[in-house]
C-alpha positions as CSV (number, residue, x, y, z in Angstrom):
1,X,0.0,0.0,0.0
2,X,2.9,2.3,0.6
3,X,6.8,2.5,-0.2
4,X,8.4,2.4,2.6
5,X,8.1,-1.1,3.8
6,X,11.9,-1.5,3.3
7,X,12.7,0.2,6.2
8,X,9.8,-0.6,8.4
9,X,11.0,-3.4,10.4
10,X,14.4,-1.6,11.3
11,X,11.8,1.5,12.4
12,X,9.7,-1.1,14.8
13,X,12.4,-2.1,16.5
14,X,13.8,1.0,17.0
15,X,10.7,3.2,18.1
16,X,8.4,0.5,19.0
17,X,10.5,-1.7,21.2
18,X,10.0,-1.9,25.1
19,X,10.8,1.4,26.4
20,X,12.8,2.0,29.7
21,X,11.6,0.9,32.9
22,X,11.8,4.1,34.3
23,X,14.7,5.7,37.1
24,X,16.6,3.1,38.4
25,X,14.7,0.2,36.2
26,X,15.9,-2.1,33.8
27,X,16.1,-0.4,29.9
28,X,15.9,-1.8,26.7
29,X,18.9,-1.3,24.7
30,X,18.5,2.1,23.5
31,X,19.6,2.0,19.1
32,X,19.3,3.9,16.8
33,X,19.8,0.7,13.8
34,X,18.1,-2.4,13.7
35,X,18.1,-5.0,10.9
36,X,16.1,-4.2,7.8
37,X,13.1,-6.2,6.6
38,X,15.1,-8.9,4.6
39,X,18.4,-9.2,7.0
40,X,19.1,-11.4,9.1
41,X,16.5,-12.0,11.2
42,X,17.4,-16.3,11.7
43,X,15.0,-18.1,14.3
44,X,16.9,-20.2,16.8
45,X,15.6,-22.8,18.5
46,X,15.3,-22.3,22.0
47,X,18.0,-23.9,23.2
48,X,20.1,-22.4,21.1
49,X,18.8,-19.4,22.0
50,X,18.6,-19.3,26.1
51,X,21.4,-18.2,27.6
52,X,22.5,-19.7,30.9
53,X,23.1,-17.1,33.8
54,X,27.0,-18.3,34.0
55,X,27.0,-16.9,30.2
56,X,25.5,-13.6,30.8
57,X,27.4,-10.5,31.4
58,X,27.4,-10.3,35.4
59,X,25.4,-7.7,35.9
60,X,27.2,-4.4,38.6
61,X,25.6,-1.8,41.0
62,X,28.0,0.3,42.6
63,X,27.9,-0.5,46.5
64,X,27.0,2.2,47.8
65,X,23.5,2.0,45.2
66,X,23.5,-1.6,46.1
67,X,23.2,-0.9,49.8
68,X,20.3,1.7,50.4
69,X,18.5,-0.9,47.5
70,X,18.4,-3.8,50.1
71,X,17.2,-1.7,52.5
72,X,14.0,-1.2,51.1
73,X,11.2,-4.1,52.5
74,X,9.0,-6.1,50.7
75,X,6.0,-7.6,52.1
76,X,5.5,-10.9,52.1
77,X,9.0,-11.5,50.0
78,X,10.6,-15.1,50.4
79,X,13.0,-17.2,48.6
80,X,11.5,-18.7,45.3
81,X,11.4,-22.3,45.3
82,X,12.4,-22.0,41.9
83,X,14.8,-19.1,41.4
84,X,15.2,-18.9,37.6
85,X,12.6,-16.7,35.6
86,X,12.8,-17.3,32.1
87,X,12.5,-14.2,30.2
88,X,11.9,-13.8,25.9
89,X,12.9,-10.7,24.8
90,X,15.4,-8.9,22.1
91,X,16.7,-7.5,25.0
92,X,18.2,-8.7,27.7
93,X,17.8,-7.6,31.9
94,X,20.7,-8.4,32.9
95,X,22.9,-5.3,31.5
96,X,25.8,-5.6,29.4
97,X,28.8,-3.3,28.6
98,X,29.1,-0.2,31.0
99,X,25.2,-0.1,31.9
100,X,24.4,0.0,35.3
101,X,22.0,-2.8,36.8
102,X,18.6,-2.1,37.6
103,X,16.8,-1.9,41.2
104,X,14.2,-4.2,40.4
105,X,16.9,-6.7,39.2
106,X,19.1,-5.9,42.6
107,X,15.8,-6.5,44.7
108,X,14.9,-9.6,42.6
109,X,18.4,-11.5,43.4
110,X,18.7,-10.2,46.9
111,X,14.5,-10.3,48.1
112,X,13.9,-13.5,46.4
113,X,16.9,-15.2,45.5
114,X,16.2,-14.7,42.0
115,X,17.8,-14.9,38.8
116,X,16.3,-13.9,35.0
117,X,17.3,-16.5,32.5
118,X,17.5,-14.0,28.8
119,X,16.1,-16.2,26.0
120,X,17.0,-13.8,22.9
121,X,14.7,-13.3,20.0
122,X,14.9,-10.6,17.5
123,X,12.3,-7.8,17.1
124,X,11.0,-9.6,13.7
125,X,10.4,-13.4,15.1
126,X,9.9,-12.1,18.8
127,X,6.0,-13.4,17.8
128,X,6.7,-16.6,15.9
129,X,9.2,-17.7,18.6
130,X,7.3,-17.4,21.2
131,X,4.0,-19.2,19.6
132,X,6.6,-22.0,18.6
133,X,7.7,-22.8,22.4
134,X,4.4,-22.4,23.7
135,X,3.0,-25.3,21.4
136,X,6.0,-27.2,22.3
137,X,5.2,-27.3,25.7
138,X,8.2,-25.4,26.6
139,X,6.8,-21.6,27.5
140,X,9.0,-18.8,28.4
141,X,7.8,-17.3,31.8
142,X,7.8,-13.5,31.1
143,X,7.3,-11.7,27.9
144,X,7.3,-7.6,27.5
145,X,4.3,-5.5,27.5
146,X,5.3,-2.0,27.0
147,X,4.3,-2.3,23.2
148,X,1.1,-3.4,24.0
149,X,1.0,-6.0,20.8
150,X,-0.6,-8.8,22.2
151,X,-3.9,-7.5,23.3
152,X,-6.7,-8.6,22.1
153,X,-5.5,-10.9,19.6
154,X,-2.3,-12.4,20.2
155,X,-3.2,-12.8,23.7
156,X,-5.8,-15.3,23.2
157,X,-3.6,-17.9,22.2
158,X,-0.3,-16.8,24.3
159,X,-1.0,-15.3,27.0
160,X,-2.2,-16.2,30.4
161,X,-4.1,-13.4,32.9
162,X,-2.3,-12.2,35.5
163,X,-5.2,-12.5,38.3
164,X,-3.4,-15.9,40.1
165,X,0.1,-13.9,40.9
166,X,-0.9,-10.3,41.2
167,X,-3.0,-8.5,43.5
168,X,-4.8,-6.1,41.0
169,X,-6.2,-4.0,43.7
170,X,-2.6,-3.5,45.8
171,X,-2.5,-0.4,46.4
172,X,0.9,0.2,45.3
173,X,0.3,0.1,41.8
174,X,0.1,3.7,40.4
175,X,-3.1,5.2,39.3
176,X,-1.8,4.9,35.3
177,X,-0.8,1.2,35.1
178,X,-4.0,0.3,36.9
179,X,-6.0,2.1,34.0
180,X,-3.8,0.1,31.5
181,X,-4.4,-3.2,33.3
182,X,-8.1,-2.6,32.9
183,X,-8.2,-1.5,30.0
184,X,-6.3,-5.1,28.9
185,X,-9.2,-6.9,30.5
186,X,-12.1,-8.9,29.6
187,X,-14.3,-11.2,31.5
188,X,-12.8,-9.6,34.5
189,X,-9.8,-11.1,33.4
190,X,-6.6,-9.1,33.2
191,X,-3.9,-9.9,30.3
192,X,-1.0,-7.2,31.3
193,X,0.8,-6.7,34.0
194,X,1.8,-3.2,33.7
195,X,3.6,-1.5,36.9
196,X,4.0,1.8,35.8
197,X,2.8,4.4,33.3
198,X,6.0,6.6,31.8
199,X,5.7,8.0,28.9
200,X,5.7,6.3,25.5
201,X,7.2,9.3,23.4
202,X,9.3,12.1,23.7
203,X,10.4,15.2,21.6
204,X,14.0,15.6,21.8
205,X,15.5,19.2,20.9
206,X,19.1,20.6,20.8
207,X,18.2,23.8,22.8
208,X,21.4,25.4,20.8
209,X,19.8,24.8,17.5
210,X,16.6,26.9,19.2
211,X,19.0,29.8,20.3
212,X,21.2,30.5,17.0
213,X,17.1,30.0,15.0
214,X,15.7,32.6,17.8
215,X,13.1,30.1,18.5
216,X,11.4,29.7,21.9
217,X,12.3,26.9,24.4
218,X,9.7,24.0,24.5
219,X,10.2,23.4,27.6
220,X,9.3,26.6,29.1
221,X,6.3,26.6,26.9
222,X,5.6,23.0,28.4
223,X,5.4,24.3,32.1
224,X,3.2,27.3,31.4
225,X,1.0,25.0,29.4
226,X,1.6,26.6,25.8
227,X,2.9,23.5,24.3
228,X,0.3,23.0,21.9
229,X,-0.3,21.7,18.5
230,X,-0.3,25.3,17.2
231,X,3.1,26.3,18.7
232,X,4.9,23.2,17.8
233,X,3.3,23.4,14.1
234,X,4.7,27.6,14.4
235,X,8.3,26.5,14.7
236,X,8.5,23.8,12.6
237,X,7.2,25.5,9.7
238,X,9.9,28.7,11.2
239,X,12.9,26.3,11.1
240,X,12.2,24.3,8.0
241,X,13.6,25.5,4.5
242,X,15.1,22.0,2.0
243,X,17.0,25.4,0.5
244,X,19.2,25.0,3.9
245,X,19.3,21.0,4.3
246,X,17.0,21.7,7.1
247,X,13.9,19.8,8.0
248,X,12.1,20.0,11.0
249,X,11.2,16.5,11.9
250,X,13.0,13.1,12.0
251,X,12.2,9.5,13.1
252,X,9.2,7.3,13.2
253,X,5.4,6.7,14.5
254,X,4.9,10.0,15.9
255,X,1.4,10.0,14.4
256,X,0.1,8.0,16.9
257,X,1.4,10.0,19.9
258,X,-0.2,12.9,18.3
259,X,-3.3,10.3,17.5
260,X,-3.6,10.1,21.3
261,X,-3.3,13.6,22.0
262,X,-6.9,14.2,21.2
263,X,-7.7,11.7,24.2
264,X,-9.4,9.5,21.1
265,X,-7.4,6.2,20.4
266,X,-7.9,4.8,16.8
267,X,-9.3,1.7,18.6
268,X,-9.9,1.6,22.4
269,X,-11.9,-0.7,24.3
270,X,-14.5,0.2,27.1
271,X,-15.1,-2.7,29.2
272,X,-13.1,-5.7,27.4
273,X,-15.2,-4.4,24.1
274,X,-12.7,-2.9,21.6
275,X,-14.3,0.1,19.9
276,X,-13.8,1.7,16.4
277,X,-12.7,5.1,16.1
278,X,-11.2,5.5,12.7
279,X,-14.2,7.9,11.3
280,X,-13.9,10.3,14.1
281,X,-13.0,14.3,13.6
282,X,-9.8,13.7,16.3
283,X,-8.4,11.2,13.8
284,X,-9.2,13.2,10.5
285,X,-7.6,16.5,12.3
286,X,-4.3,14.3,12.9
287,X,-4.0,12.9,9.6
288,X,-4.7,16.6,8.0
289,X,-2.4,18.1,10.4
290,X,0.5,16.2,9.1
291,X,-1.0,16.0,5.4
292,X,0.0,19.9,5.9
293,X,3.8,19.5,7.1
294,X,4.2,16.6,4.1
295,X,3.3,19.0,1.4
296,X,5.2,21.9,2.5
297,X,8.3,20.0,2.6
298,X,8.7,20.5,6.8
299,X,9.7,16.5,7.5
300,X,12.8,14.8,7.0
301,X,12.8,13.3,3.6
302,X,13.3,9.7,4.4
303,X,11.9,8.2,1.1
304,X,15.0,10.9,-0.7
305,X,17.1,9.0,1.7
306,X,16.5,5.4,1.4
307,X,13.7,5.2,4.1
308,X,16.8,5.5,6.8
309,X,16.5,8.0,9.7
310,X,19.3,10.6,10.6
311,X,19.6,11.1,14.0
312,X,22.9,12.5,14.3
313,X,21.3,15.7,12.1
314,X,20.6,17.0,15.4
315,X,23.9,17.7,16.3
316,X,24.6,19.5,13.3
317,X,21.8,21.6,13.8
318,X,19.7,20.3,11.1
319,X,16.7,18.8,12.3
320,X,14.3,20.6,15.1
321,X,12.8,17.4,16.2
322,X,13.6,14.2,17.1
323,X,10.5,11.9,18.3
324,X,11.4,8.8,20.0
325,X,11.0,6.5,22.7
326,X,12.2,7.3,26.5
327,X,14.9,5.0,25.8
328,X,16.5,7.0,23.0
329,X,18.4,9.1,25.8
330,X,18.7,6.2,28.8
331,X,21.9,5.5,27.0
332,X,25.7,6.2,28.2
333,X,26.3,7.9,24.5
334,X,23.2,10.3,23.1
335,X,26.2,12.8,21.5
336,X,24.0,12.6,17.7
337,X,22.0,14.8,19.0
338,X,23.9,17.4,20.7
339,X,26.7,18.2,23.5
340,X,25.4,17.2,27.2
341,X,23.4,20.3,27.9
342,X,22.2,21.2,25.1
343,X,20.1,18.3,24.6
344,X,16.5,18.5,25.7
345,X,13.4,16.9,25.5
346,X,9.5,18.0,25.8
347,X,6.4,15.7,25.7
348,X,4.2,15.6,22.7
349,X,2.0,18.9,22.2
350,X,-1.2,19.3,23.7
351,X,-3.9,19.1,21.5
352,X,-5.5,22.5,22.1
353,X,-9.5,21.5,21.3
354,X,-8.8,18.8,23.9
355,X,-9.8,18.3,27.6
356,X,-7.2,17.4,29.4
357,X,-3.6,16.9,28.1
358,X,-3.1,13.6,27.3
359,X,0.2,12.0,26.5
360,X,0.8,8.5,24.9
361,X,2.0,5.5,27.5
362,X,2.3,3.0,24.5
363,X,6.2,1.4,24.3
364,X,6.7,4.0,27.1
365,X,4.7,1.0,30.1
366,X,6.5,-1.0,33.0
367,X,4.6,-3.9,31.6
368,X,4.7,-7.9,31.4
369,X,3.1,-10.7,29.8
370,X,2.5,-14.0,31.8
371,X,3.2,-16.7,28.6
372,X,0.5,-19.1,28.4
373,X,1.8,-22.2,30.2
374,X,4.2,-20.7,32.1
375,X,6.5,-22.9,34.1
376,X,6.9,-20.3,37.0
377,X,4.2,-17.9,37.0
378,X,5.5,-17.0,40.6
379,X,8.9,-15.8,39.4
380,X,6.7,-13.6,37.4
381,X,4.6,-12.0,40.1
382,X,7.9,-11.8,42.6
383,X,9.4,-9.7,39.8
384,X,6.3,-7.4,39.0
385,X,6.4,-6.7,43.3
386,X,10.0,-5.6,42.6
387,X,9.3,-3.1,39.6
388,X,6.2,-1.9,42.1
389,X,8.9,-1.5,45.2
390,X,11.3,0.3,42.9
391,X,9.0,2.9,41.3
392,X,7.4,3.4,45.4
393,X,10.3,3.4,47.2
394,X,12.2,7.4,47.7
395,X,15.2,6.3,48.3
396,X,15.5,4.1,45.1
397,X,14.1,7.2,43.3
398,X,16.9,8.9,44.4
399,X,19.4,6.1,43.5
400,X,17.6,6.0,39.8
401,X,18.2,9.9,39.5
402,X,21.5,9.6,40.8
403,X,22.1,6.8,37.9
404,X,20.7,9.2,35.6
405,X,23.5,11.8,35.6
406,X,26.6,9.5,36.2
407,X,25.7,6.9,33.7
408,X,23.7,8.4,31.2
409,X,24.9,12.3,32.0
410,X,21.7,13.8,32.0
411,X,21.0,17.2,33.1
412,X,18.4,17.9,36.6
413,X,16.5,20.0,33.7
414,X,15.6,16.7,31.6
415,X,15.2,14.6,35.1
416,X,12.9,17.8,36.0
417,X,10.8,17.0,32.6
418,X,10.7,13.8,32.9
419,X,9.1,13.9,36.3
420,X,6.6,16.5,34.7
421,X,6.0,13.8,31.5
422,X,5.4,11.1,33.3
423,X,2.7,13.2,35.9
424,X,0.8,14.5,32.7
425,X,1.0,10.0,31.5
426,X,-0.3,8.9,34.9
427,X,-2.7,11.2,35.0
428,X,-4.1,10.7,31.9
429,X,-2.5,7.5,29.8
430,X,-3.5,6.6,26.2
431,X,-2.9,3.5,24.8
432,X,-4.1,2.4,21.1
433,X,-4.8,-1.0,20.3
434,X,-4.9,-0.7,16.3
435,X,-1.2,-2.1,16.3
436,X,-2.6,-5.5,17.7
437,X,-6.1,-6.2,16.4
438,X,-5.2,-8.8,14.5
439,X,-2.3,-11.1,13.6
440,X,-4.0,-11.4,9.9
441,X,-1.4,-10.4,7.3
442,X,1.5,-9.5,9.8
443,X,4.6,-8.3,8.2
444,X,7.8,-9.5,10.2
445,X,7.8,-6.9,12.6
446,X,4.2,-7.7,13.8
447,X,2.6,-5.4,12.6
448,X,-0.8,-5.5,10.1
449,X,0.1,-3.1,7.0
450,X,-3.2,-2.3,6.4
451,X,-3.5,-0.3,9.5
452,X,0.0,0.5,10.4
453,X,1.0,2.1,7.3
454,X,-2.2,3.5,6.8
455,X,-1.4,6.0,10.0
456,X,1.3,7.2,8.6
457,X,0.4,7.7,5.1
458,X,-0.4,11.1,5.2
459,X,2.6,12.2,7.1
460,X,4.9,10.2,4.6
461,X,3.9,9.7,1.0
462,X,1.2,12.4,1.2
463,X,-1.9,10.7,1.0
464,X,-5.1,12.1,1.9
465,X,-7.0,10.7,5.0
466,X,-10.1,10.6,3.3
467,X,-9.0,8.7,0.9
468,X,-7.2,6.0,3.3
469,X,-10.1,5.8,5.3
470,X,-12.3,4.7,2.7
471,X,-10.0,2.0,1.8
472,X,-9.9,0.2,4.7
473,X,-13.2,1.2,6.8
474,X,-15.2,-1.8,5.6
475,X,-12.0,-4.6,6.2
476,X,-11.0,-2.0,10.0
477,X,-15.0,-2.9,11.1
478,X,-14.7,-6.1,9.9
479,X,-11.7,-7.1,12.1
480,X,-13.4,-5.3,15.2
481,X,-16.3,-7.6,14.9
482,X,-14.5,-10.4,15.0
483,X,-12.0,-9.7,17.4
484,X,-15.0,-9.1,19.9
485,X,-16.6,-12.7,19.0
486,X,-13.5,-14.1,20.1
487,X,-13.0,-12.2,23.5
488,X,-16.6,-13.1,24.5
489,X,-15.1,-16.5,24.1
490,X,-12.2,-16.1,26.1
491,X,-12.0,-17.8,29.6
């Protein structure tokens, strides 16, 4: 349906991936490249592909971290009968190279005697691999969640509810995961087991690149609540100009943050029902919005340049804005977009004909999937107790900010934004559920074209929304139909 499909997978797994598990938590891999569609994206068999805990990179905490970590109490913690959590992922918990390790992995070893067992798939078979070890009786334990892809339809053949091993009414689950874990319900069943709400996207700026283009600071605009669609659209179209190389926006799937800006996700779900939004005037204003900045020349031009993003632009002052996951800048090196200092970050506008300003939690969740047959489904729990102690506990706050500006050299400004972000997320999160409506017609990265690429049309080949709409109303219905017949058959 589009052209860009060349690129799409490498874009997935960059953007989409599980996002960071918040201050102090366990990150993804933050990357910038990822295998194409057509590389080499080789299936291993599992036990080719599970890595034994004496192989993995021993994971380090600097004492003094260490120690004000095992301090913190957990109720009702005990030794696990069976230590070893198997975990499939493309990434791995245990931290490699120069990455610090987690809180929730330092209170998993020491409150439970744990250990996570990394069985590595790639972003492209992450699906397929684990539907082949569930039917041969052989089920990972743990599975991410912070992309929110397997609800509704992938979890009703690999997924288990969470009810068993979590207490869904604790009280120390924050008042954003506990929408999320609702909203992945049905027959007062609950299919995610999200811990926290960060946010899913960010807008990353080179505040130098503001100064010498006398444009105002985001941020600033941010805290006095004048970060709006309007103002963001102002200096973009001020900044852009192909005459000078420069273009105002780089990177992938920013259309639905801004989808969810409007508090309106493409399709949502109100009590385990999934709902179909895709004629409403939120969506259409989107898709016109960016219909606008495609014609006048104000994104990157990725299909000019092989359908490859350029991050490191930023840095040379040629590209305003760089949307991305929270895990583009939980990484020890972020210098492609700017000098320590001058990098900065902002949450997606507010959508000004909106009530409230809501902010996208999709890719950006503390969230886990309980695989269907699960060996050790109490591994699972123990380690969703952990992420809930780490994101509760001050004093591991303080140990995640403190990890923030010696290992990843941020600035107190960006931990000062990212504590407003996340508020605005908890308060109000948005989540989407076109992404995983149906496994029909998946390309490698998991993803249905007819509705992934159909998003993002407008923003990069230019295609009206009216036009896109019409072509796949009938077949979007059609899905949302079925989808329901098979939740009311669930459990």
């Amino acid at each position: 349906m589009v052209n860009y499909k060349k690129g799409i997978a490498a874009v997935s797994a960059m953007v989409m991936c599980a996002a960071l598990a918040g201050c102090g938590g366990t990150a993804a891999p933050a990357t910038t490249t990822a295998p194409a569609a057509g590389g080499d994206t080789t299936t291993a068999a599992a036990a080719e592909t599970t890595k034994a805990a004496e192989e993995t990179t021993t994971a380090t905490m600097k004492e003094e971290d260490a120690s004000v970590i095992q301090e913190v109490e957990i109720e009702d913690a005990d030794t696990l009968e069976n230590p070893t959590l198997r975990w499939l992922s493309w990434w791995d918990i245990n931290p490699s190279g120069d990455a610090p390790k987690g809180a929730d992995l330092e209170l998993f070893e020491t409150k439970y005697g744990g250990k996570i067992e990394f069985i590595e798939t790639t972003w492209d078979t992450r699906w397929d691999d684990l539907g082949k070890l569930v039917a041969s009786g052989d089920s990972p334990d743990m599975y991410p969640g912070a992309d929110l892809d397997a609800f509704p339809a992938r979890a009703i053949k690999m997924v288990d509810p969470i009810d068993d091993i979590i207490d869904i009414s604790s009280p120390d689950i924050p008042k954003g995961a506990k929408q999320i874990i609702d909203m992945c319900s049905v027959n007062g069943k609950h299919y995610l087991a999200c811990a926290n709400a960060n946010a899913g996207f960010i807008m990353i700026y080179n505040k130098k690149t503001l100064e010498e283009n006398g444009l105002d600071d985001p941020a600033e605009l941010a805290y006095n609540n004048e970060w709006t669609w309007d103002k963001f659209k102002e200096m973009c179209y001020d900044f852009a100009d192909r005459d000078e190389d420069k273009f105002a926006i780089d990177g992938w799937w920013y259309e639905a943050a801004m989808v969810l800006s409007t508090g309106k996700p493409i399709i949502g779900t109100e009590n385990g029902v999934m709902t179909n939004n895709l004629m409403s005037k939120e969506l259409e204003r989107v898709e016109n919005f960016f219909l606008d900045f495609k014609n006048d020349d104000v994104f990157s031009p990725l299909d000019e340049w092989g359908w490859t993003i350029k991050p490191e632009r930023m840095a040379e002052g040629k590209t305003l804005f760089y949307p991305i996951g929270r895990w583009g800048l939980q990484t020890t090196d972020y210098s492609q977009f700017g000098e320590v200092g001058d990098v900065m970050f902002v949450p997606t506008p507010r959508d000004p004909e909106a009530d409230e300003w809501y902010v996208t939690a999709q890719g950006g969740l503390e969230a886990f999937l309980l695989c269907k047959g699960a060996k050790n489904p109490e591994a699972v729990g123990a380690w969703y107790k952990c992420v809930l102690a780490k994101n509760k506990d001050e004093s591991i706050k303080e140990v995640g900010e403190k990890q923030l500006r010696e290992d990843y050299h941020w600035t107190d400004e960006m931990i000062e934004m990212d504590k407003f972000i996340n508020d605005l997320t908890n308060a109000h999160p948005m989540i989407d559920f076109y992404q995983s409506l149906t496994t029909e017609d998946a390309r490698p990265d998991g993803f249905n074209p007819r509705f992934a690429d159909a998003i993002t049309d407008a923003s990069h080949n230019g295609k009206d929304w009216y036009t896109t709409r019409e072509e796949i109303g009938t077949e979007v219905q059609t899905r949302v139909d079925q989808v329901n017949e098979d939740l009311k058959k669930l459990n």
